[in-house]
BAMIMI-315279 format. One record per residue (C-alpha): residue number from 0; residue in three letters; chain; x, y, z. Coordinates in nm, 3 decimals. Example, Ala and Ser with C-alpha at 12.3 -4.5 7.8 and 13.67 -1.06 7.14 Angstrom:
nr  rest  kette  X  Y  Z
0  Ala  A  1.230  -0.450  0.780
1  Ser  A  1.367  -0.106  0.714
***
This chain:
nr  rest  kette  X  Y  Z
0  Unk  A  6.944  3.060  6.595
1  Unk  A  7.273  3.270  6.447
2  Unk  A  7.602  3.131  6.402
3  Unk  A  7.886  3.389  6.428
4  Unk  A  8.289  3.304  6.419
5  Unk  A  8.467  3.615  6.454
6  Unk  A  8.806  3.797  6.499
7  Unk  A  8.930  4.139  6.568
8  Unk  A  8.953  4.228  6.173
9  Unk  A  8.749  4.390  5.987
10  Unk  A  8.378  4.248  5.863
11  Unk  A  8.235  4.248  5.555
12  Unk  A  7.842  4.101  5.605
13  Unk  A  7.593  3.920  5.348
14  Unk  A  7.253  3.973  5.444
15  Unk  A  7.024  3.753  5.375
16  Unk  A  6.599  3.699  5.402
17  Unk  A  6.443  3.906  5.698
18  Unk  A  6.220  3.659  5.768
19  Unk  A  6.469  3.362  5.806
20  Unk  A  6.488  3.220  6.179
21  Unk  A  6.858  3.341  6.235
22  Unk  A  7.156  3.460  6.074
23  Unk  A  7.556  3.330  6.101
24  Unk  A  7.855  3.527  6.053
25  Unk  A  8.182  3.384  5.971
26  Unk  A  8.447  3.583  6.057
27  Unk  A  8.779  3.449  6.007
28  Unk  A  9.151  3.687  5.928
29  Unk  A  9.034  3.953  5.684
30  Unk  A  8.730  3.747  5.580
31  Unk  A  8.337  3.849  5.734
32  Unk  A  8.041  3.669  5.596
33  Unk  A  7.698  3.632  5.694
34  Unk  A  7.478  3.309  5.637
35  Unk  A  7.076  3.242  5.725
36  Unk  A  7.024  2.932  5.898
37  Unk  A  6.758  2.696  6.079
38  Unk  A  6.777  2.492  6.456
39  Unk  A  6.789  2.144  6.467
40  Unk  A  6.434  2.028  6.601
41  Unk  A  6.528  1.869  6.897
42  Unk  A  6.565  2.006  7.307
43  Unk  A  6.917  2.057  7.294
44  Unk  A  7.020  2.406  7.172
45  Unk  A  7.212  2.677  7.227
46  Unk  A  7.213  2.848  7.550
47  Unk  A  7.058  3.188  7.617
48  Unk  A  7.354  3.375  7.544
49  Unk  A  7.536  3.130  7.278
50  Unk  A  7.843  2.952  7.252
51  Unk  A  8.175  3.039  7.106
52  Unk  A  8.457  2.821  6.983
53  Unk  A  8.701  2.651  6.702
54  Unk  A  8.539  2.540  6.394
55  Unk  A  8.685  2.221  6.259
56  Unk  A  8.596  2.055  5.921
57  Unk  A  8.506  1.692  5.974
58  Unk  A  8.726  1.391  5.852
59  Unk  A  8.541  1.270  5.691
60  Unk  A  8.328  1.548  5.575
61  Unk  A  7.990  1.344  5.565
62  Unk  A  8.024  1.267  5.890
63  Unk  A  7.866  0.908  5.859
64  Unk  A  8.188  0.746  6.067
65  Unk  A  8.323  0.866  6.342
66  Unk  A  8.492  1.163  6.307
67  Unk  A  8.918  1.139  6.262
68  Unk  A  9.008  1.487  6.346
69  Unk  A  9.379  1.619  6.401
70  Unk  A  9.334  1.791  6.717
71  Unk  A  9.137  1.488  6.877
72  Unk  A  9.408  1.376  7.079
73  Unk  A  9.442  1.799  7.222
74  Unk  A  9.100  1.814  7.347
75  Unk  A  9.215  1.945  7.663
76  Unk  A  9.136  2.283  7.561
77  Unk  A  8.885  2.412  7.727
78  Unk  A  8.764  2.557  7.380
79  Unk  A  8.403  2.475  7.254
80  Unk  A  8.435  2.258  6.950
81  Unk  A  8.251  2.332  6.592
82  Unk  A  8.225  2.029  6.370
83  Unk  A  8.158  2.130  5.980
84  Unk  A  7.918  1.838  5.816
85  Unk  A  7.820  1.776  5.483
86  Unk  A  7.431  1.678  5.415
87  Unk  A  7.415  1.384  5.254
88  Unk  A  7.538  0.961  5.264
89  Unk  A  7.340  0.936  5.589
90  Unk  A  7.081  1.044  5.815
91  Unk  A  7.129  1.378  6.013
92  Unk  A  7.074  1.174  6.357
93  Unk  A  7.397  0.938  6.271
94  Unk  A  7.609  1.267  6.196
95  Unk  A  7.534  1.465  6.493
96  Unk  A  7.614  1.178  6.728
97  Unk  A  7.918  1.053  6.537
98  Unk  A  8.042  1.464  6.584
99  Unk  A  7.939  1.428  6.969
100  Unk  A  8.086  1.129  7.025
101  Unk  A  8.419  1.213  6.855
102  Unk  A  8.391  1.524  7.162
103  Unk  A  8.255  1.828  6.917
104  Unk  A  7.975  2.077  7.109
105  Unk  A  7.829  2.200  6.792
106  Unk  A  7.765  2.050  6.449
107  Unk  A  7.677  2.323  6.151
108  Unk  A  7.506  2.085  5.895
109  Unk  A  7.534  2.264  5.549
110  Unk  A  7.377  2.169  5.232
111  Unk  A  7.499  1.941  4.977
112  Unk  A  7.280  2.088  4.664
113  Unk  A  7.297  2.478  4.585
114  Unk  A  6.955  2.542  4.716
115  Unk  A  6.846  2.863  4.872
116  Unk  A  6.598  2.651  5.027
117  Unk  A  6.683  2.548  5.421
118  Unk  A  6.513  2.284  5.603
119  Unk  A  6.518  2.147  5.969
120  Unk  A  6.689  1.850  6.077
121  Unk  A  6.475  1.664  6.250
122  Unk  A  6.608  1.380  6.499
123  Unk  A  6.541  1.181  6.774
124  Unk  A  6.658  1.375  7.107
125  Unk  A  6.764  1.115  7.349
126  Unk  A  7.090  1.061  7.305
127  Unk  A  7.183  1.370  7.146
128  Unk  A  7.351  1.696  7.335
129  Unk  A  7.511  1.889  7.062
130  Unk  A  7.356  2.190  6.914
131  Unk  A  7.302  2.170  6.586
132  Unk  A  7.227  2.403  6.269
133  Unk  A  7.190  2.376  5.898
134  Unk  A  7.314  2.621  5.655
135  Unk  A  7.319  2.645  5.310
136  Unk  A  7.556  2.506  5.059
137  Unk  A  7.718  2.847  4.959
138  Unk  A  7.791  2.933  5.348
139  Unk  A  7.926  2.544  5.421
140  Unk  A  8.142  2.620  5.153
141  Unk  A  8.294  2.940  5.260
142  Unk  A  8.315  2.828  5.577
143  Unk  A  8.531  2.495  5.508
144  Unk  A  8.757  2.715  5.298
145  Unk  A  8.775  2.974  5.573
146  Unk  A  8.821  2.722  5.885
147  Unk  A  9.111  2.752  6.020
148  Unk  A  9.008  2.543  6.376
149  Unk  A  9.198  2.708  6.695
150  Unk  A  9.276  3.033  6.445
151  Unk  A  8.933  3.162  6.451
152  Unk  A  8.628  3.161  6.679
153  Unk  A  8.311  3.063  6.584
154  Unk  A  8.011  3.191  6.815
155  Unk  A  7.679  3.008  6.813
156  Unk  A  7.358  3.250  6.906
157  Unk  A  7.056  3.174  6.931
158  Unk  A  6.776  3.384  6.775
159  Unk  A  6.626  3.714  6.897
160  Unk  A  6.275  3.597  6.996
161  Unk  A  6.136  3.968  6.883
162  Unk  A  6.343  4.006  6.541
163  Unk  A  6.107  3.849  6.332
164  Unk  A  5.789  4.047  6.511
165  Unk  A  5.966  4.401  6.468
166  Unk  A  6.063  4.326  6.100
167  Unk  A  5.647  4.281  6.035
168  Unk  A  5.554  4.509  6.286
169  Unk  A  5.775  4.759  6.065
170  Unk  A  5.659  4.628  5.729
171  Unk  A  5.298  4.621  5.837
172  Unk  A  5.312  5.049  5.947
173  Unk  A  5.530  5.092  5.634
174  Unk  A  5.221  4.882  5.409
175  Unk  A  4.990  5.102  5.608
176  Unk  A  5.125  5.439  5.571
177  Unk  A  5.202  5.387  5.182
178  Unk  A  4.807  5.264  5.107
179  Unk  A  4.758  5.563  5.321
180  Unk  A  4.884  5.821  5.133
181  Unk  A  4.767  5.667  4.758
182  Unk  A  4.396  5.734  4.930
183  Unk  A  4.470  6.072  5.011
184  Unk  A  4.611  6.090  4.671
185  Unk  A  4.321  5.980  4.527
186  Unk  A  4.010  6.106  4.765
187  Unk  A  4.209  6.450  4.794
188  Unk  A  4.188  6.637  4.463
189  Unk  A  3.849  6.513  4.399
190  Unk  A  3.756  6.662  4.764
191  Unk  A  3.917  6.909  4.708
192  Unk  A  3.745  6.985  4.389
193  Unk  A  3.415  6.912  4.570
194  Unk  A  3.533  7.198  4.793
195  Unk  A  3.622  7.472  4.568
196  Unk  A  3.275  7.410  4.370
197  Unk  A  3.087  7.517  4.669
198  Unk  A  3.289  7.777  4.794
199  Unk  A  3.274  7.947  4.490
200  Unk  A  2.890  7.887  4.486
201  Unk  A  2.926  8.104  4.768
202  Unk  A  3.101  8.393  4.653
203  Unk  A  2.880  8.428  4.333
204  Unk  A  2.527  8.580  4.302
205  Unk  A  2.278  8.339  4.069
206  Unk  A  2.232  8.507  3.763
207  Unk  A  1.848  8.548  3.840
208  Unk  A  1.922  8.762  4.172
209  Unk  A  2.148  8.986  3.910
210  Unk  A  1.868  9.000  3.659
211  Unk  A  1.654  9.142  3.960
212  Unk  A  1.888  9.478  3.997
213  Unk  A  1.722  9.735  3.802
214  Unk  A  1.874  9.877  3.479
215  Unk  A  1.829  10.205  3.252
216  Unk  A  1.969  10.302  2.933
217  Unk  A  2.286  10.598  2.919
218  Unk  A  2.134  10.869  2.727
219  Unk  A  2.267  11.219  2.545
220  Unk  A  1.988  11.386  2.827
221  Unk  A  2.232  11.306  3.118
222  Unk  A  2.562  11.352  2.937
223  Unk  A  2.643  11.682  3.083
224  Unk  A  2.539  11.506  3.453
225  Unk  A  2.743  11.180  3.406
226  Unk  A  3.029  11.246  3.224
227  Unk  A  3.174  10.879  3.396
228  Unk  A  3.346  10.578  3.270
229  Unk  A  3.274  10.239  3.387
230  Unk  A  3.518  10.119  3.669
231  Unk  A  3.528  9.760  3.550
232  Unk  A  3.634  9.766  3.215
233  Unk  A  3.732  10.171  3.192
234  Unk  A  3.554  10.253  2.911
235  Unk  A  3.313  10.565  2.863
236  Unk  A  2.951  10.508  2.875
237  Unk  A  2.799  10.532  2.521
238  Unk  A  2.454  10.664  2.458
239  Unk  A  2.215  10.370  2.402
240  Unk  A  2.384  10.143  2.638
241  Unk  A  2.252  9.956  2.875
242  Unk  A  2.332  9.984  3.242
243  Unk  A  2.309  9.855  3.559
244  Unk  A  2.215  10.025  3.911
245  Unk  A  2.321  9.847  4.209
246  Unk  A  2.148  9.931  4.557
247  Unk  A  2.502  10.175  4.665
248  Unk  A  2.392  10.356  4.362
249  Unk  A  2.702  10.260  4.153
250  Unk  A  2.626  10.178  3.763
251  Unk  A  2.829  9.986  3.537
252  Unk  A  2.788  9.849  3.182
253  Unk  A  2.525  9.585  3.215
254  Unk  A  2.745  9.262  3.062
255  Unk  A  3.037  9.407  3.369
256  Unk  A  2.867  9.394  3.607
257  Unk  A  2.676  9.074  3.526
258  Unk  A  2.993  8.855  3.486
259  Unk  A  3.147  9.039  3.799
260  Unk  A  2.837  8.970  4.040
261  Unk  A  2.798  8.590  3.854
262  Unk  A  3.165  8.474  3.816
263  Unk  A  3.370  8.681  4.068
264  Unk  A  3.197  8.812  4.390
265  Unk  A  2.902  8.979  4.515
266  Unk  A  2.994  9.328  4.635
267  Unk  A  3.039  9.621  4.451
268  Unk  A  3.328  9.676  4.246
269  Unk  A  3.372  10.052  4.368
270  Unk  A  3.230  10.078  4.731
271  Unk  A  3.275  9.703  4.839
272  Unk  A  2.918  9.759  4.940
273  Unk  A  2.811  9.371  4.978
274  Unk  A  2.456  9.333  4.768
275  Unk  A  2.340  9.047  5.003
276  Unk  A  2.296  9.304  5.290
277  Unk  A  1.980  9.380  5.069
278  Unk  A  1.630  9.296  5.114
279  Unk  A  1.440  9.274  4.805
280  Unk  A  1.093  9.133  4.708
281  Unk  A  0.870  9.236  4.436
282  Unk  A  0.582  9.124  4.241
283  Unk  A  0.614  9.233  3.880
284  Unk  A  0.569  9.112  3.530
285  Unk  A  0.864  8.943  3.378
286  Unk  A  0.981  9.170  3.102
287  Unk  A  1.310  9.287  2.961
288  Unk  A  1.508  9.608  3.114
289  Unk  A  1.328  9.925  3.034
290  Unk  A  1.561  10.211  2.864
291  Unk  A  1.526  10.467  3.065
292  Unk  A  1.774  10.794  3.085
293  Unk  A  1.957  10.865  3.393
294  Unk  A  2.348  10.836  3.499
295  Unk  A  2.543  10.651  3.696
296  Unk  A  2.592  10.733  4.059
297  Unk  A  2.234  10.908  4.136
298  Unk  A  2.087  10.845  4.417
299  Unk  A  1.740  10.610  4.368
300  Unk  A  1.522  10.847  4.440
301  Unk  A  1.639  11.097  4.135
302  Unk  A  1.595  10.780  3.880
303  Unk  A  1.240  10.875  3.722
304  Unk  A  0.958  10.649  3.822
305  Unk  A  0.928  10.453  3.497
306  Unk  A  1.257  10.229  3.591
307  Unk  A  1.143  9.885  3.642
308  Unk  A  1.318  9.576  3.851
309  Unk  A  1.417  9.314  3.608
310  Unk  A  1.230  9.057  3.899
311  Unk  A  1.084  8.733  3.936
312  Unk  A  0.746  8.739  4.085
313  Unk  A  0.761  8.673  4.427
314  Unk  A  1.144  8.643  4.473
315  Unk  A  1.283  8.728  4.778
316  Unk  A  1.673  8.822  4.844
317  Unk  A  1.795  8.828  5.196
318  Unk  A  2.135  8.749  5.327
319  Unk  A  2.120  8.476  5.111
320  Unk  A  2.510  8.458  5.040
321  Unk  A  2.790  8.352  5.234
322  Unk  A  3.048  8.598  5.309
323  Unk  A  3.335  8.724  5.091
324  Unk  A  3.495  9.036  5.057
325  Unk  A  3.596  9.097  4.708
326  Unk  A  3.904  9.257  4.544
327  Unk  A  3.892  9.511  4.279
328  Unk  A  3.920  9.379  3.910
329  Unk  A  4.119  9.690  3.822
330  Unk  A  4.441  9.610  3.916
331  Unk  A  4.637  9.374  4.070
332  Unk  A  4.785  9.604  4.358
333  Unk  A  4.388  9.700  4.441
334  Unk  A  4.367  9.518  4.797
335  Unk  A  4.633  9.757  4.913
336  Unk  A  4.355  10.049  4.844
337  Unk  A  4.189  10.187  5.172
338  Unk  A  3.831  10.297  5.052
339  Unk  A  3.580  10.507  5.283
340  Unk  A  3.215  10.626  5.282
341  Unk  A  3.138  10.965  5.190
342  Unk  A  3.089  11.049  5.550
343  Unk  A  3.419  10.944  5.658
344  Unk  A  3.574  11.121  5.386
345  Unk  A  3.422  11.428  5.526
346  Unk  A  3.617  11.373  5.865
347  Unk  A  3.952  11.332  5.717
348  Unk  A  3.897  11.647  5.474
349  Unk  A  3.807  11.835  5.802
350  Unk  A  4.119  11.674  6.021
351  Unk  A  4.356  11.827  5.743
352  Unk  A  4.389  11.586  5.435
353  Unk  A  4.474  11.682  5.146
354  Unk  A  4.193  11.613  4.875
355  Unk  A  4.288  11.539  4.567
356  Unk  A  3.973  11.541  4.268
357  Unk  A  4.082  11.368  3.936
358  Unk  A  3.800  11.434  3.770
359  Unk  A  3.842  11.644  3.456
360  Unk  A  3.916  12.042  3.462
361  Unk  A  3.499  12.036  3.307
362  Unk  A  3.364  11.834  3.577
363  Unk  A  3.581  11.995  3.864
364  Unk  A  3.491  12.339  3.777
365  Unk  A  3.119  12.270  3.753
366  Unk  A  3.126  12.193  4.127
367  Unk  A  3.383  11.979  4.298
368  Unk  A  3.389  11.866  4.764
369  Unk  A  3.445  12.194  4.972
370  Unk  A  3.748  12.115  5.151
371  Unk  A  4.074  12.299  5.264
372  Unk  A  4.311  12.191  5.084
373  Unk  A  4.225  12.054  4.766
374  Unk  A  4.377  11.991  4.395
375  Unk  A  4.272  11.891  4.089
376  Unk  A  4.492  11.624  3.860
377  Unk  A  4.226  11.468  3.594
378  Unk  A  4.354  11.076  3.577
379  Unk  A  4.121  11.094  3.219
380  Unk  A  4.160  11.354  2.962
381  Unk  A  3.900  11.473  2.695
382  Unk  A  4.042  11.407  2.346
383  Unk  A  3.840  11.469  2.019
384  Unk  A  3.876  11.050  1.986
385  Unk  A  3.744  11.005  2.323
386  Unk  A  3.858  10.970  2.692
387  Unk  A  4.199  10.859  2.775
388  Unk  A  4.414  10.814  3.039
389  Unk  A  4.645  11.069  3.159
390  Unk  A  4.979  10.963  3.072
391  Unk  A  5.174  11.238  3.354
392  Unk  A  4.911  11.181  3.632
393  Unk  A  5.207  11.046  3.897
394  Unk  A  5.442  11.289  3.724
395  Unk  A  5.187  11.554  3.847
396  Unk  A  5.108  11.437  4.156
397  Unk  A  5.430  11.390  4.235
398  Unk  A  5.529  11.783  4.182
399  Unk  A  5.246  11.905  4.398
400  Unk  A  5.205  11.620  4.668
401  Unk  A  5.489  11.423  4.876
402  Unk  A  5.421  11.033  4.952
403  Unk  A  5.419  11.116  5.341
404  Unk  A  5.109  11.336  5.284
405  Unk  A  4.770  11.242  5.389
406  Unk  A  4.585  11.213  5.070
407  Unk  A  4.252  11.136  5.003
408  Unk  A  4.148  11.114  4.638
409  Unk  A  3.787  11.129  4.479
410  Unk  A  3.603  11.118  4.152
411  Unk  A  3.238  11.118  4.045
412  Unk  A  3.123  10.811  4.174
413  Unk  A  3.428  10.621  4.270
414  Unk  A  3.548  10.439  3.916
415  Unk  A  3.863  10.659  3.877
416  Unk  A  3.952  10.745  4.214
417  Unk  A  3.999  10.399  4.287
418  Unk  A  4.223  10.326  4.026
419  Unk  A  4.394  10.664  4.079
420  Unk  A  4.463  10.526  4.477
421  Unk  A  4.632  10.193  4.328
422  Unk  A  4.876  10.393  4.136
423  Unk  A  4.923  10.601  4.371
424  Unk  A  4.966  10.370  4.642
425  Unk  A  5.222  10.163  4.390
426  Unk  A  5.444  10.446  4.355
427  Unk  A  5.484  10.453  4.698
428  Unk  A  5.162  10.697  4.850
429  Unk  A  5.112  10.516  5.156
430  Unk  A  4.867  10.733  5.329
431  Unk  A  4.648  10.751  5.064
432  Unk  A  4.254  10.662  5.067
433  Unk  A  3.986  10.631  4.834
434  Unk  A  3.637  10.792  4.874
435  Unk  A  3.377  10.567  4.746
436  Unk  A  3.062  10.671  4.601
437  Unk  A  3.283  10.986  4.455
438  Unk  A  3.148  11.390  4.399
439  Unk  A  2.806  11.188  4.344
440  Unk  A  2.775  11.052  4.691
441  Unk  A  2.907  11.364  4.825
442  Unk  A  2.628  11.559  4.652
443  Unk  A  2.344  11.339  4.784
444  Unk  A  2.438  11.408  5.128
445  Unk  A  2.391  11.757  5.071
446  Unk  A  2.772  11.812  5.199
447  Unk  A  2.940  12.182  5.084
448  Unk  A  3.001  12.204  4.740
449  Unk  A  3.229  12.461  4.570
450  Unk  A  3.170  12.579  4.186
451  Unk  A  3.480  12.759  3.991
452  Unk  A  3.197  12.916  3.741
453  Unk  A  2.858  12.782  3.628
454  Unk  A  2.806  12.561  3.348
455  Unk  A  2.681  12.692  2.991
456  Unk  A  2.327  12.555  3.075
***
């Protein structure tokens, strides 16, 4: 039940438990205050909509003999009646009827102990009309020193019969969404983590499948015929290293390649040619990688016949991967880089791009792509220390070729043309492609070849 007396100033509310049966709200001049309280336990009550009225303070204040109030002899006003009782001196049966009897409508009961505590009052029915409420000391208190009878009204409700319900309806959703999200803060990462370890199962190749990819040994008798850098790390091939020849005929240092195919993806570095489109089975002795000259880029039929597969005995690759393209190590601006096949790169030479060879002036004038329009910028010099990078190569480009040109730029095999596109492509060349497989790929497919003069040999 809820016990409000209220004027037309302003209010100023104490809340109290959400879980009490009711609330009252004093409201009296410039004063507001808000009070839990508890029904008698007996039939008569409020009515539906509640009762409203002038709140007297008893005389005497215990209420245990009939009340001696100063309007008594005035209760012609039509005016419900509020009688304010102290607990205590007698039973709460005597008090309510002493109240009715002395023609009060309503009794408020409050405590006579500071106790947050509230309890029902529990009397005997029969001869008792007046609805009745107990409140707690602190709100009896304010609202004897508030009452001012006819000068305020005091309104008697009784309580909302789904308050209670929506306050644990609400707490029980809030309980439930909170434990909800500390699961999926707990279950999530660890899923998560779950995840991410077998998606990138799928995007590596096991370190046995790599060890099946054949491998030779960079000699001085294929010098003059390589004459290539490895596209991973972009540093020259040294006689007596190992290397690695993957089925697009692309070769990189053996320990690349190896942590590219087992850490990073399974396609090639150069091409994107994906290694799991391969079928591959073999029965051969397990043994280390033969050292065996040829270059990088060669087709597999000119690698001599003493090359071995580094292969398990009986293993089998087929489509054995899930799919995942992979970018380019090289640089960061590499998935920008359009890169076609050799035969592609034929059609766009013959449709009117402009080709643009960075191999060195050596390599390009021992036989470079027959095409219309072509130019030669090396992106790698020859230096007595070694090869480096051409420190002008945009500066160059950018004095013979415009950024609105169609440009498609080749190498040996693919290593520097690719990171020549990037560059390129960074500096704002946005119709440029990459040929993969390089001068190499182009020579396998017996496509026209120019020569500016014929080597010393």
């Amino acid at each position: 039940m809820r016990l409000v007396v209220s004027s037309c100033l302003l209010a100023a509310p104490f809340f109290s438990s959400l879980l009490q049966f009711s609330v009252a709200t004093v409201v009296l001049n410039s004063i507001s205050a808000s009070f839990a309280d508890l029904p008698a336990k007996f039939d008569g009550s409020a009515t539906k909509n509640g009762i409203c009225g002038a709140l007297y303070v008893a005389d005497p204040l215990d209420g245990c003999s009939p009340l001696r109030h100063a309007a008594a002899s005035n209760w012609t006003e039509q005016r419900t009646k509020f009688a304010l009782i102290i607990r205590g001196e007698c039973s709460f049966e005597d008090k309510l009827l002493n109240a009715q009897n002395s023609g009060f409508q309503a009794v408020i009961v409050y405590d006579n102990i500071e106790n947050e505590d509230l309890v029902v009052m529990k009397v005997n029915p029969q001869d008792i009309t007046v609805d009745a409420v107990f409140v707690s000391h602190v709100a009896g208190e304010i609202l004897k020193k508030y009452s001012r009878g006819r000068e305020g009204e005091c309104c008697l409700y009784p309580p909302s019969k789904g308050s209670a319900w929506t306050v644990l309806a609400i707490s029980f959703f809030s309980l439930l969404l909170i434990v909800t999200f500390l699961l999926l803060a707990f279950f999530a990462p660890r899923h998560w983590t779950q995840w991410r370890g077998r998606h990138n199962r799928t995007m590596r190749v096991d370190a046995k499948l790599v060890h099946a990819l054949p491998c030779f040994t960079f000699s001085d008798s294929v010098q003059q015929k390589a004459g290539e850098t490895c596209a991973i790390c972009l540093e020259d091939y040294r006689f007596g290293e190992n290397l690695r020849l993957l089925p697009c005929q692309h070769a990189f240092h053996l320990s690349c390649i190896d942590s590219w195919l087992t850490k990073w993806g399974t396609s090639c570095p150069v091409c994107k040619h994906d290694i799991r489109t391969e079928t591959m089975s073999s029965e051969v002795h397990k043994r280390e990688c033969p050292r065996t000259d040829t270059s990088p880029g060669l087709h597999r039929s000119d690698v001599p016949n003493d090359i071995e597969w580094c292969h398990m005995s009986g293993f089998f690759i087929f489509n054995l991967f899930g799919k995942d393209p992979i970018e380019s190590m090289s640089s960061p601006k590499a998935e920008e880089v359009v890169t076609v096949d050799v035969r592609q790169a034929k059609s766009l030479i013959e449709s009117g791009y402009q080709y643009l060879d960075v191999r060195t002036q050596e390599e390009f004038e021992r036989g470079h792509c027959s095409a219309p329009k072509i130019v030669n910028i090396p992106y790698m010099l020859n230096t007595p220390q070694g090869r480096v990078k051409n420190q002008d190569f945009l500066n160059q480009v950018s004095s013979l070729l415009n950024p609105a040109d169609d440009i498609l730029v080749g190498c040996q095999s693919g290593g520097r043309s690719l990171n020549a596109t990037t560059e390129l492509v960074a500096a704002g060349f946005k119709k440029v492609r990459n040929m993969g497989g390089g001068y190499s790929a182009w020579v396998n497919h017996n496509f026209p070849i120019n020569k500016e003069q014929q080597s010393a040999n």
